[in-house]
C-alpha positions in Angstrom: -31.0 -12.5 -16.0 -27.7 -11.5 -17.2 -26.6 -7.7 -17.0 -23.7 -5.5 -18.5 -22.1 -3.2 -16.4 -19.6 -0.4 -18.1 -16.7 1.7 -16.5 -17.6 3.9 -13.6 -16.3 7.5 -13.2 -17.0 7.6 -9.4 -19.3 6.7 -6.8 -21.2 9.8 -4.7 -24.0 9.7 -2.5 -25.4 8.3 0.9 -26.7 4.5 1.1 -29.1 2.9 3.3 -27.7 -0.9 3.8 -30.4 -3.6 3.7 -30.4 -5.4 6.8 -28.1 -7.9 8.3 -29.3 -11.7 6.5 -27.4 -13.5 9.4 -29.4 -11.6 12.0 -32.7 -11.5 10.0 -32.7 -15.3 10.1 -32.3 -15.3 13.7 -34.8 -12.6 14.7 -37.6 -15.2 13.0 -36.5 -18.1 14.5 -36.1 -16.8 18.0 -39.3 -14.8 17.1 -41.1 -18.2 17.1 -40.2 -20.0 19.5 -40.8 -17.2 21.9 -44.3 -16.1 23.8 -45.5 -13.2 22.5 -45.0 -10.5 20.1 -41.6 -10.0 18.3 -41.5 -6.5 16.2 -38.5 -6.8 13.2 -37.9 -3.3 11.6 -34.8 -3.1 8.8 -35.5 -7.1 7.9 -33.8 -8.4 5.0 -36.5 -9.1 2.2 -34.1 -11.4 0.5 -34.7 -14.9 -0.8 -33.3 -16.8 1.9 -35.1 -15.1 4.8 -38.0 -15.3 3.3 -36.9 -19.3 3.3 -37.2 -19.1 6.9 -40.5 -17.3 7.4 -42.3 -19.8 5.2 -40.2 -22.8 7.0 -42.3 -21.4 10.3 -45.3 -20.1 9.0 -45.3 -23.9 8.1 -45.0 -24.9 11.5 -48.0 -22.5 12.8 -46.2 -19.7 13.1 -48.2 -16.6 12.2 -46.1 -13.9 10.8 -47.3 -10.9 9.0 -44.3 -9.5 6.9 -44.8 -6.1 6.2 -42.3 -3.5 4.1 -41.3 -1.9 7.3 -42.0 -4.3 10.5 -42.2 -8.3 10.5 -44.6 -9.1 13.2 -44.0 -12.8 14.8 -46.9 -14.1 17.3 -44.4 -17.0 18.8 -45.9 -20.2 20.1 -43.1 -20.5 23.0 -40.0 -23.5 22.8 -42.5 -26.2 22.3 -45.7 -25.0 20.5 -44.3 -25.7 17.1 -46.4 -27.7 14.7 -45.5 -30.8 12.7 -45.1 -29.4 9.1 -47.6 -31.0 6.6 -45.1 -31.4 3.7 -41.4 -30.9 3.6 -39.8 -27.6 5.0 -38.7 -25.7 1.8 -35.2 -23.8 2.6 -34.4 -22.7 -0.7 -30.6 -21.6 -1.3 -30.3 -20.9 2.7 -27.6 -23.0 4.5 -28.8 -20.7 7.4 -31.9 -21.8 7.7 -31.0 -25.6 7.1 -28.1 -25.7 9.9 -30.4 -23.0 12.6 -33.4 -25.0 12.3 -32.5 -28.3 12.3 -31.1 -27.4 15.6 -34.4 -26.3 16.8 -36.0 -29.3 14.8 -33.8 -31.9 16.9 -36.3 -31.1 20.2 -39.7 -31.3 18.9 -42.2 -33.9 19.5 -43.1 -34.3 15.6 -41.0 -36.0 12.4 -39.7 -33.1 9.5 -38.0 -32.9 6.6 -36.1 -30.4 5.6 -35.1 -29.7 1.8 -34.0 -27.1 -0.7 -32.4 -26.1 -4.5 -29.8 -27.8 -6.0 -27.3 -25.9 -4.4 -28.3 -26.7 -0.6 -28.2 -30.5 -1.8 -24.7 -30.6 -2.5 -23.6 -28.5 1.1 -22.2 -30.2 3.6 -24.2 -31.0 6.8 -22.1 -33.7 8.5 -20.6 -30.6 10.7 -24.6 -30.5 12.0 -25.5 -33.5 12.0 -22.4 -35.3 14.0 -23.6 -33.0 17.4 -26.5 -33.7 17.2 -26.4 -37.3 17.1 -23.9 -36.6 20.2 -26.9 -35.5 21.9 -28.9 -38.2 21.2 -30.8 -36.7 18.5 -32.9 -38.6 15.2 -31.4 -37.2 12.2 -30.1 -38.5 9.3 -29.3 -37.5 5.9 -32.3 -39.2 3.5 -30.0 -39.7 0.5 -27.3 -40.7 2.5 -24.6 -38.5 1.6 -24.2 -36.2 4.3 -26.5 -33.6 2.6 -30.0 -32.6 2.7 -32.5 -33.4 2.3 -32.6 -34.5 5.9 -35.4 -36.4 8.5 -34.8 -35.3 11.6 -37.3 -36.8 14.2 -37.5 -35.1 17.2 -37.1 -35.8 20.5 -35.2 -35.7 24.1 -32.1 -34.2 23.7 -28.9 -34.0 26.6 -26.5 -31.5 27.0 -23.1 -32.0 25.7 -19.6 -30.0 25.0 -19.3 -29.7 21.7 -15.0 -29.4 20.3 -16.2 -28.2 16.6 -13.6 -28.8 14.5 -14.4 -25.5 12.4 -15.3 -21.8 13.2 -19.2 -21.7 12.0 -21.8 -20.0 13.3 -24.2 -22.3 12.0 -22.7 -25.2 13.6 -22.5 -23.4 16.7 -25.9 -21.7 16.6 -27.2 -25.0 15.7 -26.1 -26.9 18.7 -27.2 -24.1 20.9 -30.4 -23.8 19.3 -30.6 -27.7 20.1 -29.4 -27.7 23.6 -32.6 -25.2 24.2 -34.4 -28.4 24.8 -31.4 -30.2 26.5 -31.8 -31.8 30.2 -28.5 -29.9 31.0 -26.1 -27.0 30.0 -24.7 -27.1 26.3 -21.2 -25.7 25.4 -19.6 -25.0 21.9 -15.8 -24.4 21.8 -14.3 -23.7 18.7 -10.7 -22.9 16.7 -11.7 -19.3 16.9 -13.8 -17.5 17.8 -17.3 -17.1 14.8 -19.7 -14.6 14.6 -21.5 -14.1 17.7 -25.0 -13.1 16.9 -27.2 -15.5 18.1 -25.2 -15.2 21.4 -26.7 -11.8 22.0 -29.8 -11.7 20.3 -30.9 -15.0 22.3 -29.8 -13.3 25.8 -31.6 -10.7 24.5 -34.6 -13.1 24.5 -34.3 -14.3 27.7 -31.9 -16.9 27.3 -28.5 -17.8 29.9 -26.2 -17.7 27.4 -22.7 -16.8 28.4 -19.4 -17.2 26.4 -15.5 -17.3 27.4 -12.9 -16.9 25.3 -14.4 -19.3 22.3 -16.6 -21.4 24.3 -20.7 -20.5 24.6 -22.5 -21.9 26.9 -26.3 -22.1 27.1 -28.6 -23.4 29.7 -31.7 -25.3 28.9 -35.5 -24.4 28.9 -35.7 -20.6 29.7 -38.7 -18.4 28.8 -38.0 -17.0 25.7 -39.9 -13.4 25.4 -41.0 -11.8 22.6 -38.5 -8.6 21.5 -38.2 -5.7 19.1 -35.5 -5.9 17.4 -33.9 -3.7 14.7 -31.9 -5.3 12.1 -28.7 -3.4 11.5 -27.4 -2.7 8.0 -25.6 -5.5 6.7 -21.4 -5.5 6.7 -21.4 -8.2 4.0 -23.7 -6.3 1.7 -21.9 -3.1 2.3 -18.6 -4.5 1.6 -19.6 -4.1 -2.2 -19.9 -0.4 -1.9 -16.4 -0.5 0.3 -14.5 -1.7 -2.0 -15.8 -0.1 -4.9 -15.7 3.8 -3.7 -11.8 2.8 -2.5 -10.7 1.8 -6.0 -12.6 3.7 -8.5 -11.1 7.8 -8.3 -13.5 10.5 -7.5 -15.5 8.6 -5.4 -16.8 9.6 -2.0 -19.7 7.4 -0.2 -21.1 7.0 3.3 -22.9 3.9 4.0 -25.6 4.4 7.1 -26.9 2.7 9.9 -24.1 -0.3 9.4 -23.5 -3.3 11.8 -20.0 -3.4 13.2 -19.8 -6.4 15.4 -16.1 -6.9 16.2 -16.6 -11.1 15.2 -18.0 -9.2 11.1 -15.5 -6.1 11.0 -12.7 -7.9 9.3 -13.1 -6.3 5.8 -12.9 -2.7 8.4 -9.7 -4.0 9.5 -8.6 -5.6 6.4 -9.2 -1.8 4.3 -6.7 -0.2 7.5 -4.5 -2.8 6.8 -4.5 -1.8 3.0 -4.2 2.0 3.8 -7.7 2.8 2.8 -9.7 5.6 3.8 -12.5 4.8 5.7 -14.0 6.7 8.5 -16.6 5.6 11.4 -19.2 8.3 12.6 -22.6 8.0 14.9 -21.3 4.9 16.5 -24.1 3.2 18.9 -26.0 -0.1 19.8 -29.0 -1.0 18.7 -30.7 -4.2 20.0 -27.2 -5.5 21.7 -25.7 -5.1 18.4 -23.1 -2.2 17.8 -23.7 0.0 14.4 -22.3 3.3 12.5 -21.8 5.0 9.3 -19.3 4.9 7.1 -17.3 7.3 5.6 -15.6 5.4 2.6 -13.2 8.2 -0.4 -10.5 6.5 -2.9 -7.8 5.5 -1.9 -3.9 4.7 -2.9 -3.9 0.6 -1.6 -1.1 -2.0 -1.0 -1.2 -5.9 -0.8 -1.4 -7.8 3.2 -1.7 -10.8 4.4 -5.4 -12.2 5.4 -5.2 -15.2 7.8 -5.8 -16.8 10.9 -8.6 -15.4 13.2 -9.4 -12.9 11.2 -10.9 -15.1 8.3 -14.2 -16.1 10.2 -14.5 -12.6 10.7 -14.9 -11.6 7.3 -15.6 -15.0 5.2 -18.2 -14.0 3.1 -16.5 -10.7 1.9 -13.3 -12.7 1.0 -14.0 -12.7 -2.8 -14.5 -8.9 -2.9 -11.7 -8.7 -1.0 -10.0 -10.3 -3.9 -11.3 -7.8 -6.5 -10.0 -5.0 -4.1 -6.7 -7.0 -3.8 -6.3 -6.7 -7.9 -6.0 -3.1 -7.8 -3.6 -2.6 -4.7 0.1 -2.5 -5.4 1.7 -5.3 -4.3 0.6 -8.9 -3.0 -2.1 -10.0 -1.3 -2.1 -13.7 0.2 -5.3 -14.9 2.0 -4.9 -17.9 4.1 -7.5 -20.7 6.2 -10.3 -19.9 3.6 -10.7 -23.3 3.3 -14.6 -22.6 4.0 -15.3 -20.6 0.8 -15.2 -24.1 -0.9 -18.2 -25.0 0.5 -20.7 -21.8 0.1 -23.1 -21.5 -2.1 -20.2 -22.1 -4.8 -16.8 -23.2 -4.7 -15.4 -19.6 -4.2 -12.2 -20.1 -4.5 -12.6 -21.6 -7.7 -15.2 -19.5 -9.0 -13.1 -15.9 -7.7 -9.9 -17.1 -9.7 -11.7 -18.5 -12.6 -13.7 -14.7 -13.1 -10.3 -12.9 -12.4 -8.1 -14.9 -14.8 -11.0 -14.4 -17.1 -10.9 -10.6 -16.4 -6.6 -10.6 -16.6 -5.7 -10.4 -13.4 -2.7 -12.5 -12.0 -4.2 -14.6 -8.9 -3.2 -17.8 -8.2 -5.8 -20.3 -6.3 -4.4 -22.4 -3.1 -5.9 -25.1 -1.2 -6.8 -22.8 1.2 -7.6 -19.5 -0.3 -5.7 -17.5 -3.3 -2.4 -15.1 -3.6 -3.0 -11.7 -5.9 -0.4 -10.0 -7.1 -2.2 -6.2 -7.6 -1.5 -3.7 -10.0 -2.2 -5.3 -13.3 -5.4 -3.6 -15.2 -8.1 -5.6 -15.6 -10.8 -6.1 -18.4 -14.1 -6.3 -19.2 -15.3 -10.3 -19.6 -18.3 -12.8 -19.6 -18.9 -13.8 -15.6 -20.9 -16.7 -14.8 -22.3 -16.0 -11.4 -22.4 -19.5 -10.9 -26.0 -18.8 -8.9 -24.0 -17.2 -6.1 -25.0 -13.9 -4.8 -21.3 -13.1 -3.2 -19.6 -13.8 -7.4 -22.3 -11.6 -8.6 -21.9 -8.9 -7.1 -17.6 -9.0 -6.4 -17.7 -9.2 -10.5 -19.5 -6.0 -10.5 -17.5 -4.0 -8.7 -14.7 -5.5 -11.0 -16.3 -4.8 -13.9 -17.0 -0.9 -13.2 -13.2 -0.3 -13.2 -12.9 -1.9 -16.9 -12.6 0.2 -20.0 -14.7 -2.7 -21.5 -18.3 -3.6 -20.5 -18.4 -6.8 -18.6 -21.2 -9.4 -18.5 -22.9 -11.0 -15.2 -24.3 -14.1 -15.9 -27.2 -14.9 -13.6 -27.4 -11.4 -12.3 -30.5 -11.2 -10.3 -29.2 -14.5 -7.5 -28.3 -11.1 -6.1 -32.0 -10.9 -4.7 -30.6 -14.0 -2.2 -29.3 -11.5 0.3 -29.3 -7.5 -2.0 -32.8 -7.5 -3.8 -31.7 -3.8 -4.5 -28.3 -3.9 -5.3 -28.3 -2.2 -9.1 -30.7 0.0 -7.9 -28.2 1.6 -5.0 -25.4 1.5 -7.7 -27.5 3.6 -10.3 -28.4 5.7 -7.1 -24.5 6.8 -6.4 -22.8 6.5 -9.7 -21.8 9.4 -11.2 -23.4 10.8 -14.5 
């Protein structure tokens, strides 16, 4: 589905966020492999996390998935179920790198696979710890991506040097050591996003972390939780960015998830002289939330780099669009992980912003923009990525010409109501 989206002459209104896809995953796998009842309120009912509920359900997991509460009966650490066919993962490199983790410590042979895009994603960076720990895993086409056979078995603790800042990787080895004979530790470059640190302590779990080390113990009892899904930073970024640069526009965003290892695009916006307010700040399930006050704002270029890029990785290409209409440069540094998402994003965020006029300049590790230029409408091809299509909307609504997003509706990967909520607060 392609769609046209024309000039904007303000955002206004309140927005619930969807929730959190990172944590959404998690809450269903640690769900599972729980005893008991897990409650999910605020779950994301996007493409990928509905990935991982059928990857379970496959293993004889019964989850009900209801519009407002998932309901998980988990079968405890080792009442999984050899799949009967290959575990479909769709476009999710969440669900591949989490549960193949978990995978690596059954008693049964699976497969995992997905679309076109998840076969060309790296998965060395999983499957080299694992093999450290004595897992069965392999990559069936040989090329270091899925599909993958990973027959499980007895695993041992190890610690784990990662040479990048994932939180798949690292959730994936914790997930694995789970089923260890002795503790696991991760230590990366910098610190990544920490949620499956809390929510599995939240579980039951000894998980404790130091500076960028987490360490987890093996075997606990996992017990069933409640757990409500915060709104999701990544998906509000959109809405960020956009009431900052178009005039007259004046937003709050509720209920948002502001874990210090996903605020970066907060800090980033300070950093830029944007207006943006916190109000009603408190924790829900372990994780820390608020609303957000967002009005337009005068912005200038900064510099994005160093431990603040795991912090905000997935908002880096509408970052870029907000970079275009700030005065001055913008640099952004060690993004050498947008290459491998669900597209080459550093490629395809220059390619739609050249298209669109603006003066941006890829790197080998992220892209310079030089703000201030006007930018207009133009054909975007989304590329299938979720993250392209809707940066190049929030482009597109600050150009006097209508621009075109190719491949519109891969927004339902992680925003199934995304043009809905910008109908909803744009201006008549």
């Amino acid at each position: 589905m392609d769609i046209t989206i024309k000039k904007s002459t303000g955002l206004r209104g309140e927005l619930e966020i969807p929730g959190d896809k990172s944590i959404s995953h998690r809450a269903i796998m640690f769900g599972a492999i729980s005893e008991g009842t897990t409650e999910i309120t605020n779950f994301l009912q996007g493409a990928d996390c509905l990935s991982t509920i059928s990857c379970f359900q496959s293993m004889g997991v019964s989850i009900e998935n209801r519009t407002d509460c998932v309901t998980i009966h988990g079968v405890g650490l080792h009442g999984l179920q050899a799949p009967a066919h290959s575990l479909d993962v769709g476009n999710s490199g969440t669900t591949t790198r989490l549960i193949s983790g978990i995978l690596a410590g059954q008693s049964f042979t699976s497969v995992i696979n997905g679309d076109a895009s998840i076969q060309k994603r790296p998965m060395k960076r999983i499957i080299t710890p694992l093999l450290q720990m004595g897992a069965n895993i392999r990559s069936i086409k040989g090329n270091d991506c899925a599909p993958l056979e990973i027959c499980g078995g007895p695993l041992h603790g190890i610690h784990y040097s990662s040479p990048v800042s994932s939180a798949q990787v690292k959730s994936c080895v914790l997930l694995a050591g789970l089923y260890a004979d002795s503790a696991t530790l991760v230590t990366e470059p910098v610190l990544s996003r920490n949620h499956t640190e809390l929510m599995l302590s939240g579980f039951g779990a000894q998980v404790t972390s130091e500076h960028t080390t987490a360490k987890i113990e093996p075997n606990p009892r996992l017990i069933g939780q409640k757990i409500a899904v915060p709104g999701d930073i990544s998906s509000a970024a959109y809405w960020i960015a956009a009431a900052l640069i178009i005039p007259n526009s004046e937003i709050v965003l509720k209920n948002v998830g502001i874990n210090p290892t996903r605020d970066g695009i907060l800090r980033v916006v300070q950093a830029m002289g944007g207006t943006i307010l916190q109000e009603n700040v408190h924790t829900v399930s372990g994780e820390l939330v608020c609303d957000l006050i967002i009005r337009s704002s005068t912005l200038h270029g900064t510099v994005i780099s160093g431990e603040l890029i795991p912090t905000l990785i997935d908002e880096i290409p509408v970052i870029a669009v907000l970079a275009c209409f700030a005065d001055g440069e913008t640099v952004i540094r060690d993004a050498q992980e947008l290459k491998v998402k669900e597209s080459n994003r550093i490629d395809t965020v220059a390619e739609g912003l050249l298209a669109m006029g603006a003066d941006v300049t890829a790197t080998d590790d992220g892209m310079i923009i030089r703000g201030g230029k006007p930018l207009h409408g133009a054909v975007i091809d989304s590329h299938l990525d979720h993250r392209i299509a809707m940066s190049f909307t929030v482009a597109g609504l600050m150009c006097d010409e209508p621009t075109t997003i190719q491949n519109a509706d891969s927004v339902d990967i992680s925003y199934p109501g995304f043009f809905d909520n910008l109908k909803r607060i744009s201006c008549a």
